[in-house]
ZALUM-852543 format. One record per residue (C-alpha): residue in one letter; x, y, z. Coordinates in nm, 3 decimals, always signed. Example, Ala and Ser with C-alpha at 12.3 -4.5 7.8 and 13.67 -1.06 7.14 Angstrom:
BEGIN
REC, residuo, c1, c2, c3
REC, A, +1.230, -0.450, +0.780
REC, S, +1.367, -0.106, +0.714
END
This chain:
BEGIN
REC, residuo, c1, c2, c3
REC, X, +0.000, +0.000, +0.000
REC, X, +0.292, +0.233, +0.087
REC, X, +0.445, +0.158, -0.255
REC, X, +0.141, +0.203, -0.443
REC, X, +0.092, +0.535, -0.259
REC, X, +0.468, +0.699, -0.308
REC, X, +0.409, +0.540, -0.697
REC, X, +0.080, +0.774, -0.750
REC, X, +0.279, +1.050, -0.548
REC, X, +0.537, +1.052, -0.799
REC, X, +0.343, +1.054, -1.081
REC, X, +0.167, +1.320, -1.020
REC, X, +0.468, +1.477, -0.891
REC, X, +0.636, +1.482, -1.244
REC, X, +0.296, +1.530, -1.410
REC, X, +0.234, +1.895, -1.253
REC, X, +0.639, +1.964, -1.306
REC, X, +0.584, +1.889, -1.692
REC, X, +0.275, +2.109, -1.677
REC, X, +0.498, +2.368, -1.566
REC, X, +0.787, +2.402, -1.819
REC, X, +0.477, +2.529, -2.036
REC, X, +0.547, +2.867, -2.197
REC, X, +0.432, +3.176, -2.050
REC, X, +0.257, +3.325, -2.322
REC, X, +0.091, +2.944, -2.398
REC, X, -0.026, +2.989, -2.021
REC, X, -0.192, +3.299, -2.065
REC, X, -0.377, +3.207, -2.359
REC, X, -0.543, +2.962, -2.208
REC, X, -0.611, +3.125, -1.895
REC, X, -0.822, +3.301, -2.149
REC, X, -0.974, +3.078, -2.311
REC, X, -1.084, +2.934, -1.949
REC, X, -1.279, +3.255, -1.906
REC, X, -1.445, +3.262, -2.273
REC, X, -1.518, +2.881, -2.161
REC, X, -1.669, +3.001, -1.854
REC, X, -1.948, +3.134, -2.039
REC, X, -1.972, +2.901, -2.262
REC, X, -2.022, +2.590, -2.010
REC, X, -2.296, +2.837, -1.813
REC, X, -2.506, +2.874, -2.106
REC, X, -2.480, +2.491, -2.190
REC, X, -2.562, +2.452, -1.774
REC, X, -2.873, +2.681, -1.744
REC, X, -2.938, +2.884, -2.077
REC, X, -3.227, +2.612, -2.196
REC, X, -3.364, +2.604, -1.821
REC, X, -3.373, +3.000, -1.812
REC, X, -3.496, +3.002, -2.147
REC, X, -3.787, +2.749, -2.050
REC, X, -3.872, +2.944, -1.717
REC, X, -3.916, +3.233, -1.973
REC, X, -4.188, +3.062, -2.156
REC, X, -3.972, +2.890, -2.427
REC, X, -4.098, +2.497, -2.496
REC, X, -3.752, +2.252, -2.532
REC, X, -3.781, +2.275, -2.928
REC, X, -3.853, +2.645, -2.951
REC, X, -3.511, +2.668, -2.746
REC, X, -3.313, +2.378, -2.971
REC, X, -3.425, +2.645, -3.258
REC, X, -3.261, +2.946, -3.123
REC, X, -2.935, +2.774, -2.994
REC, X, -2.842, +2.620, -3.311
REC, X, -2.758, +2.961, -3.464
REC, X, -2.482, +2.969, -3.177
REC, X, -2.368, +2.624, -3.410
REC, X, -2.423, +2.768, -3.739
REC, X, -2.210, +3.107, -3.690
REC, X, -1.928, +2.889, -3.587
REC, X, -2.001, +2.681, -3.865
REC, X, -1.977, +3.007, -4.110
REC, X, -1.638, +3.126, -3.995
REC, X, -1.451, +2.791, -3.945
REC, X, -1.313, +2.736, -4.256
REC, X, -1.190, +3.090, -4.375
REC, X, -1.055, +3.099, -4.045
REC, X, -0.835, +2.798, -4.104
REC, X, -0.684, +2.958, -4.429
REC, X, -0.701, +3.292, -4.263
REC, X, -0.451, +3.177, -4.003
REC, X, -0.110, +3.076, -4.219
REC, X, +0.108, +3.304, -4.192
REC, X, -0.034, +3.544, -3.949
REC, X, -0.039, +3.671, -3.595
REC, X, -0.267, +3.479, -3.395
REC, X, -0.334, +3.707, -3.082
REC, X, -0.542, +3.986, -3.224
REC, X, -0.831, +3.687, -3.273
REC, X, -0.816, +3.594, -2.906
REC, X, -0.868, +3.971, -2.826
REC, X, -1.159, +3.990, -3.064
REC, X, -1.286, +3.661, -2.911
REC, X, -1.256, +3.823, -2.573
REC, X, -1.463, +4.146, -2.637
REC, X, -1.732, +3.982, -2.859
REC, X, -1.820, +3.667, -2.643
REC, X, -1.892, +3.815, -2.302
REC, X, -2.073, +4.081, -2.553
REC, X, -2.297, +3.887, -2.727
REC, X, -2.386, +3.658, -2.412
REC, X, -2.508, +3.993, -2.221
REC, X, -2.718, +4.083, -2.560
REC, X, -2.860, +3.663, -2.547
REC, X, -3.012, +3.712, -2.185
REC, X, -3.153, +4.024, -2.254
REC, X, -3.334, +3.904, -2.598
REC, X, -3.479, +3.595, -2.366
REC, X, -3.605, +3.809, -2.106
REC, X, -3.782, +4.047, -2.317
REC, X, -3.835, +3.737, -2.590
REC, X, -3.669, +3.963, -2.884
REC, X, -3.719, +3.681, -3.076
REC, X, -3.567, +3.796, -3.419
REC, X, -3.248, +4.011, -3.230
REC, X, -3.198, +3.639, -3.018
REC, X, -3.107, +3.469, -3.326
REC, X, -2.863, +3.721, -3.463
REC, X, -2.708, +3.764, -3.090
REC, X, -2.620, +3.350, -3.106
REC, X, -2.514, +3.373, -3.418
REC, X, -2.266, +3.703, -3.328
REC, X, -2.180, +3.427, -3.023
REC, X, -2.068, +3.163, -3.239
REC, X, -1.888, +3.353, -3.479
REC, X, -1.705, +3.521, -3.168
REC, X, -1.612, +3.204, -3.019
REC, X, -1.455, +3.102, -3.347
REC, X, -1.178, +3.376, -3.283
REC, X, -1.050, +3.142, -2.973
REC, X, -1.166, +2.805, -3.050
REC, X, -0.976, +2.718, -3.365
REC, X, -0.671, +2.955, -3.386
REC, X, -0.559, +2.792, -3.010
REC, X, -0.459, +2.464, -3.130
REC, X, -0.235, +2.616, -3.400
REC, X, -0.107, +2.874, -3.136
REC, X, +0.058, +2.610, -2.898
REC, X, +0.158, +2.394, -3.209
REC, X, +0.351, +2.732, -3.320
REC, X, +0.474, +2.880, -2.991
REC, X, +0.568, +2.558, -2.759
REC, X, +0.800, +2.308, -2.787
REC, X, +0.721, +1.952, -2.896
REC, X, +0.797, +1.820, -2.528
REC, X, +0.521, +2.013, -2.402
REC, X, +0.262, +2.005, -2.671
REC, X, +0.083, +1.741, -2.511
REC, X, +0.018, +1.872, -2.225
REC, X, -0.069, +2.234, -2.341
REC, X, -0.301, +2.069, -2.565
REC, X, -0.431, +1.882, -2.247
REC, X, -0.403, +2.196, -2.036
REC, X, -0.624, +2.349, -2.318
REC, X, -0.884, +2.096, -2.361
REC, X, -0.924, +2.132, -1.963
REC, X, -1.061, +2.490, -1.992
REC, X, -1.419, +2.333, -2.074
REC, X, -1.341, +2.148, -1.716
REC, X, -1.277, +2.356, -1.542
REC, X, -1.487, +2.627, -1.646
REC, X, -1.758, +2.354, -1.552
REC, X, -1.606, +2.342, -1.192
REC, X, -1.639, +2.719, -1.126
REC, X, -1.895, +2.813, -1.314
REC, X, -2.094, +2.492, -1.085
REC, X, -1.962, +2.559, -0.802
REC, X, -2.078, +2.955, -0.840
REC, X, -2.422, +2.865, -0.958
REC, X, -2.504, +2.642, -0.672
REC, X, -2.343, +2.905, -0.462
REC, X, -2.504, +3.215, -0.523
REC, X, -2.882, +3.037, -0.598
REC, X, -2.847, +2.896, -0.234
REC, X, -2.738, +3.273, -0.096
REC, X, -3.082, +3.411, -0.255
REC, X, -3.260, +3.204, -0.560
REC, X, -3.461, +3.509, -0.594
REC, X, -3.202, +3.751, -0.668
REC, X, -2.958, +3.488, -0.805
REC, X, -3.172, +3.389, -1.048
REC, X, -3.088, +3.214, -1.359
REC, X, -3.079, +3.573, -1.549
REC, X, -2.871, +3.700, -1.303
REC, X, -2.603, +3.467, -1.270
REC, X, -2.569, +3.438, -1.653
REC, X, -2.501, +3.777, -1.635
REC, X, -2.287, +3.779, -1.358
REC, X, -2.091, +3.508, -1.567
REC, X, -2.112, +3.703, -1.887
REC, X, -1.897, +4.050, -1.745
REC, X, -1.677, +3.805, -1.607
REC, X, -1.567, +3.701, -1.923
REC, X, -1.396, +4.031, -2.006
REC, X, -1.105, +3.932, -1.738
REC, X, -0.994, +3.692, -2.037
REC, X, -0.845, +4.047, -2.208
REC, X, -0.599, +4.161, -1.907
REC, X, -0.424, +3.767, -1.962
REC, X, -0.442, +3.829, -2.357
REC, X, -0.225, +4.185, -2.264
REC, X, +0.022, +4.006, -2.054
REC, X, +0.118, +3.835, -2.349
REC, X, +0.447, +4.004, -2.497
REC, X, +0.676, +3.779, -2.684
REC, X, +0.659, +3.743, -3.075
REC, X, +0.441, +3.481, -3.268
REC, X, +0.662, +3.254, -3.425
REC, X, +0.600, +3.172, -3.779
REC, X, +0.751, +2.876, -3.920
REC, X, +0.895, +2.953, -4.317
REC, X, +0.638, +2.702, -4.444
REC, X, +0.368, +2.962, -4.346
REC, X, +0.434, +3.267, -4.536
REC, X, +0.153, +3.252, -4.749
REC, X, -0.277, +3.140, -4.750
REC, X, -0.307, +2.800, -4.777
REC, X, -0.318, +2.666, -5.151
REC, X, -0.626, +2.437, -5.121
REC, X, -0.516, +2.237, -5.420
REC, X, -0.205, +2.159, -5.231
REC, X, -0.339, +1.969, -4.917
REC, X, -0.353, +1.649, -4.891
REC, X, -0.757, +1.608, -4.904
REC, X, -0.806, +1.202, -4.907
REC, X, -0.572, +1.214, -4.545
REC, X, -0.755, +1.473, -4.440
REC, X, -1.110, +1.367, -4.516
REC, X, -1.044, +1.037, -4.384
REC, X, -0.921, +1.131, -4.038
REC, X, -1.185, +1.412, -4.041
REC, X, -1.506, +1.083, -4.103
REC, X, -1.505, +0.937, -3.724
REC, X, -1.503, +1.340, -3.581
REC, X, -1.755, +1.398, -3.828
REC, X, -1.977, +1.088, -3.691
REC, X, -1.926, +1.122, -3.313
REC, X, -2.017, +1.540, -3.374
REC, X, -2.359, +1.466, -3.480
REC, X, -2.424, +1.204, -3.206
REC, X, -2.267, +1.445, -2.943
REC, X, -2.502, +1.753, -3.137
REC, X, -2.825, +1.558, -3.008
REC, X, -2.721, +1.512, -2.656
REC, X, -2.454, +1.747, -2.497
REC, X, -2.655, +2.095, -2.550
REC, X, -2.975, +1.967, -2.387
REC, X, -2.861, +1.752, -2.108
REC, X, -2.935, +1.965, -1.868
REC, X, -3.321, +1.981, -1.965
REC, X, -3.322, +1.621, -1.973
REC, X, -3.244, +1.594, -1.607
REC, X, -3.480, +1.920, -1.551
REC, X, -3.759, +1.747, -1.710
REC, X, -3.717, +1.395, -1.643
REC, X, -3.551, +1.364, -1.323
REC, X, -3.667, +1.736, -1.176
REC, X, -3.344, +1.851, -1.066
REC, X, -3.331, +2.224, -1.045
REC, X, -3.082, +2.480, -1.151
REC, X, -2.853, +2.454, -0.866
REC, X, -2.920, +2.084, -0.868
REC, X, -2.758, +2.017, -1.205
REC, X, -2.524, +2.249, -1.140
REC, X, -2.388, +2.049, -0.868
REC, X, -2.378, +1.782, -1.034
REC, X, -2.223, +1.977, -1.391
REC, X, -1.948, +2.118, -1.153
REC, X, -1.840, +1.721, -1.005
REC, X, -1.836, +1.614, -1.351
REC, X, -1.646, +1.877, -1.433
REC, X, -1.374, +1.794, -1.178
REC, X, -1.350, +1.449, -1.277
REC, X, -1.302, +1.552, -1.645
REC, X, -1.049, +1.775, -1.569
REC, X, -0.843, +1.481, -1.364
REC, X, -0.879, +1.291, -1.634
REC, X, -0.769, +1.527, -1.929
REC, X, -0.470, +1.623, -1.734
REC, X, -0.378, +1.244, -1.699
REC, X, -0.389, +1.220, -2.097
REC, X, -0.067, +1.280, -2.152
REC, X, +0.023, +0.993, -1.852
REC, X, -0.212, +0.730, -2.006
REC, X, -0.116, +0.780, -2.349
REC, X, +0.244, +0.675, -2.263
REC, X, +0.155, +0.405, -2.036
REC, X, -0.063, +0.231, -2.290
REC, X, -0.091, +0.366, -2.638
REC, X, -0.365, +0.538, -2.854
REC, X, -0.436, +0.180, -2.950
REC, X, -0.608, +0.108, -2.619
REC, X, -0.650, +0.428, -2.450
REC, X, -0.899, +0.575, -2.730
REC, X, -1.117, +0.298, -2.763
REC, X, -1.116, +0.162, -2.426
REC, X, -1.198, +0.552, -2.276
REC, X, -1.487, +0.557, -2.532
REC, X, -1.672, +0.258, -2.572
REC, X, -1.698, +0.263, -2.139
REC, X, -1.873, +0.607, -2.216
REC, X, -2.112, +0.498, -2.462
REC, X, -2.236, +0.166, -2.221
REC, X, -2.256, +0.509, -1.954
REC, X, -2.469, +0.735, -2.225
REC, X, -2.661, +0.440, -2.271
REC, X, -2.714, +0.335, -1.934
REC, X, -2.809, +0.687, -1.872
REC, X, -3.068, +0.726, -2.152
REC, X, -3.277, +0.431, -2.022
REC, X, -3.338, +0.549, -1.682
REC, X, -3.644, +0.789, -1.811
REC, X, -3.826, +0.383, -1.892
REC, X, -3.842, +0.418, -1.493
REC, X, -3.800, +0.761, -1.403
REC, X, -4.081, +0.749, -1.123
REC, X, -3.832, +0.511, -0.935
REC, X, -3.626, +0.707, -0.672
REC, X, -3.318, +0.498, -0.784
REC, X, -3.310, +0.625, -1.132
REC, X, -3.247, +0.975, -1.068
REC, X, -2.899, +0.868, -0.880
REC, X, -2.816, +0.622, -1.134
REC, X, -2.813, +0.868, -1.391
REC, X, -2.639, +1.105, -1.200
REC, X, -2.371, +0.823, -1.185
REC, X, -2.359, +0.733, -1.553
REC, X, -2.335, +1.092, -1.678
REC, X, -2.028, +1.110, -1.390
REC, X, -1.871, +0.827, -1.549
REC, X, -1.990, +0.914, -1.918
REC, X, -1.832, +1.282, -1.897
REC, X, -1.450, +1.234, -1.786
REC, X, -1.429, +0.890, -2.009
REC, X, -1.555, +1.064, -2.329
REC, X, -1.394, +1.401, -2.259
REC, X, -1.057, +1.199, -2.183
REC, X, -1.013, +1.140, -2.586
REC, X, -1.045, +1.433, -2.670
REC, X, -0.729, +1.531, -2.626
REC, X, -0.565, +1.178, -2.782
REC, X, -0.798, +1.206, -3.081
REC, X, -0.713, +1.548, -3.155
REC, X, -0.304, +1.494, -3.128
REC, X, -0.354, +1.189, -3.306
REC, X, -0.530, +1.364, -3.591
REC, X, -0.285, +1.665, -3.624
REC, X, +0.025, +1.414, -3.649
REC, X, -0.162, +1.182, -3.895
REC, X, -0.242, +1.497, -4.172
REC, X, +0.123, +1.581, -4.098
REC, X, +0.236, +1.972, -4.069
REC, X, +0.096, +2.123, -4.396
REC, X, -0.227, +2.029, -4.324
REC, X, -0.309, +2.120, -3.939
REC, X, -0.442, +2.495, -3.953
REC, X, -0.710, +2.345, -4.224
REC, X, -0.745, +2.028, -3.992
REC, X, -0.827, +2.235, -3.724
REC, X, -1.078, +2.469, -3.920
REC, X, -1.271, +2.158, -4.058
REC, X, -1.319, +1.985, -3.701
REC, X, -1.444, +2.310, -3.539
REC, X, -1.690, +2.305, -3.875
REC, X, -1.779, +2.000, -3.860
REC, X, -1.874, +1.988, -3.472
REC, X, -2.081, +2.340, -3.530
REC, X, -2.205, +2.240, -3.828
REC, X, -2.280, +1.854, -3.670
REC, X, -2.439, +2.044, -3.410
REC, X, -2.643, +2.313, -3.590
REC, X, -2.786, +1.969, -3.789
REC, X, -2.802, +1.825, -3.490
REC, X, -3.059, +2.070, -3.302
REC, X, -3.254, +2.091, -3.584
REC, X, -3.345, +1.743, -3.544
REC, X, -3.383, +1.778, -3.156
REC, X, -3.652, +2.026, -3.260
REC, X, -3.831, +1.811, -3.479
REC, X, -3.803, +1.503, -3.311
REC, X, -3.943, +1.706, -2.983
REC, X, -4.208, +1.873, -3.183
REC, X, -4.324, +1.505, -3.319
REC, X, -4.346, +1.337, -2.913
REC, X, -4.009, +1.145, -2.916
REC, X, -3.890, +1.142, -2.564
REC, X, -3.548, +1.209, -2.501
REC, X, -3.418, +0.801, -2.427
REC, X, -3.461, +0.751, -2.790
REC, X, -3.300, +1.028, -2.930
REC, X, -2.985, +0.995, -2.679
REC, X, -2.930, +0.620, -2.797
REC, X, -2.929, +0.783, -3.150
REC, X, -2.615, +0.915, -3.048
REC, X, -2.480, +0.629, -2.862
REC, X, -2.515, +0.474, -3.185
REC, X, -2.344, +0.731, -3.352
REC, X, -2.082, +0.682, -3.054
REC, X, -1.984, +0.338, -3.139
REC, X, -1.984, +0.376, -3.513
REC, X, -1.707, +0.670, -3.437
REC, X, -1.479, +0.458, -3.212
REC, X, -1.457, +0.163, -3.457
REC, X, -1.369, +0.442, -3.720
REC, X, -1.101, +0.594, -3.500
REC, X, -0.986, +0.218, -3.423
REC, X, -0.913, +0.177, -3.788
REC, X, -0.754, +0.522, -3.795
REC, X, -0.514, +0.425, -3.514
REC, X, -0.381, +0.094, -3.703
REC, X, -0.314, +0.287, -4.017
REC, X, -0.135, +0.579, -3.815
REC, X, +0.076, +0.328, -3.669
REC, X, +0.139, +0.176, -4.043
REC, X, +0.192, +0.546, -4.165
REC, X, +0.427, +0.597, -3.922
REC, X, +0.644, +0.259, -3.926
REC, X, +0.680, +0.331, -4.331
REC, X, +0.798, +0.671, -4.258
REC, X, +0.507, +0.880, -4.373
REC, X, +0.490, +1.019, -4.068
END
């Protein structure tokens, strides 16, 4: 027991010491990013419950949100030829002013249901978040060295965690202080003006970009390599849609089939969160211990059985077990799917090879806000036709285990690619 507990000791040990020979200026940029995902895991929390309490059915809601998706969706890809050969920095800071912007403007449009102006205001947010989401990845490929790209890309990836720690743990905070006057509306808010701290960490950032000499010019489309790309892009593309039908309504899934209240779920969000956090910062720790062979498949197919597991419990919902068992599955569904994340996306920049990534990068963040803008669209119209929420989240569990087997295959050909040299 004593060796087992100096073994985990050291591990973690040289685990947070890796974490910090991270550069500075990679370090800042995702402190910001932590704040833009702040909002951004608040409004997944609450926004449909607030918007519900405000007179909005589930669908009406799943119709509004998807334009969040879709301006995402319209940005992505001139982004990813906007970024070769330029500065990076001036995005985050146009990221950082619009976001916390728009998400002010969304809460206002609910509460006085300006229906047309809450449309444009998620699609202003999506095409805000754009500015952050897909120029970071290129950033710390750029401006770190290859020992520590793992775990910046880890660090990274974490932001969503722990923005669902303290964004929980401040919900469930301030609604048991006063659920009158820490209302829904009010903590969004509260959230939303917070997200402006993300521009003092973007101005502590002084050093110059680096630009490699490969990168002095927009990217030639006709010059990628578009079969690689498409065909490590197919299982990101599958699991997206699957992930579109489930993730942005979760929370009114417990709301309306378990009853658990705004600083219920957010309880609940914020332990998730934790334990998604542990386990992205353990990628880089797992990866090395057993391989993408194992650790991407494994991490995923446990979370579909949990999504699954999960879905069923509204078949007995009136049982006072079922609300605790789903609590558990989404505890053990959120950290196990999150965990590849971080694997998948490493393993997908290396397989396209350097020439490729800033496109690479572009595509996935189009093809999850595209996958998702799809995606709501059917929530709404499987919602306005009576199909309860078990079916639809198998859909995706489906989905799930059609992506892993894909990323299974993509793993054994990496590993080909990369004993022949190709990579």
């Amino acid at each position: 027991m004593v060796n087992l507990t100096t073994q985990f000791s050291n591990v973690w040990h040289k685990y947070f010491t890796d974490y910090g020979k991270i550069e500075k200026s990679v370090i800042n940029v995702i402190i910001a990013e932590f704040f833009i995902q702040l909002i951004n895991v608040a409004f997944l929390s609450i926004q449909l419950i607030y918007m519900q309490k405000c007179g909005y059915s589930d669908y009406e809601s799943a119709g509004y949100i998807s334009f969040r998706f879709l301006g995402v969706l319209l940005l992505a890809v001139p982004m990813g030829m906007y970024l070769k050969g330029r500065n990076i920095k001036p995005l985050f800071v146009i990221s950082c002013i619009v976001v916390p912007t728009a998400s002010v403007m969304i809460i206002l449009a609910t509460m006085y249901h300006w229906n047309q102006w809450l449309y444009f205001y998620q699609l202003l947010w999506g095409m805000g978040f754009t500015f952050i989401q897909i120029p970071v990845m290129p950033y710390i490929l750029r401006n770190s060295n290859a020992s520590n790209q793992t775990g910046a890309i880890s660090l990274s990836y974490s932001t969503y965690s722990f923005g669902g720690i303290v964004s929980g743990i401040i919900i469930w905070v301030l609604y048991m202080i006063n659920p009158v006057i820490f209302n829904e509306r009010n903590i969004l808010l509260f959230l939303a003006f917070s997200g402006f701290i993300s521009l003092y960490f973007l101005h502590k950032i002084r050093i110059t970009e680096y630009l490699p000499a490969y990168e002095g010019s927009r990217i030639d489309i006709r010059k990628l390599d578009w079969f690689i790309i498409i065909k490590a892009l197919i299982p990101t593309l599958i699991i997206a849609v699957g992930a579109g039908l489930t993730i942005p309504f979760i929370s009114i899934f417990f709301f309306n089939v378990h009853h658990l209240g705004t600083d219920q779920f957010s309880l609940l969000n914020s332990i998730a969160s934790i334990l998604v956090a542990i386990a992205a910062m353990l990628v880089p720790y797992v990866k090395k211990s057993i391989g993408y062979k194992l650790a991407i498949p494994a991490t995923q197919s446990f979370a579909v059985l949990a999504l699954i597991l999960l879905a069923t419990t509204q078949f007995y919902a009136q049982l006072t077990i079922a609300v605790y068992l789903a609590m558990l599955c989404f505890l053990l569904r959120q950290p196990l799917m999150n965990m590849a994340g971080p694997m998948t996306s490493e393993l997908v920049m290396n397989y396209v090879g350097k020439k490729n990534q800033e496109m690479v990068s572009a595509l996935t963040a189009a093809i999850w806000s595209g996958s998702w803008f799809i995606s709501s669209i059917i929530f709404k119209v499987l919602r306005q036709s009576g199909i309860a929420y078990v079916y639809i989240f198998l859909i995706t569990a489906a989905l799930y285990a059609l992506g892993v087997v894909w990323y299974y295959a993509l793993i054994v050909d990496y590993t080909r690619r990369e004993k022949a040299g190709l990579i």
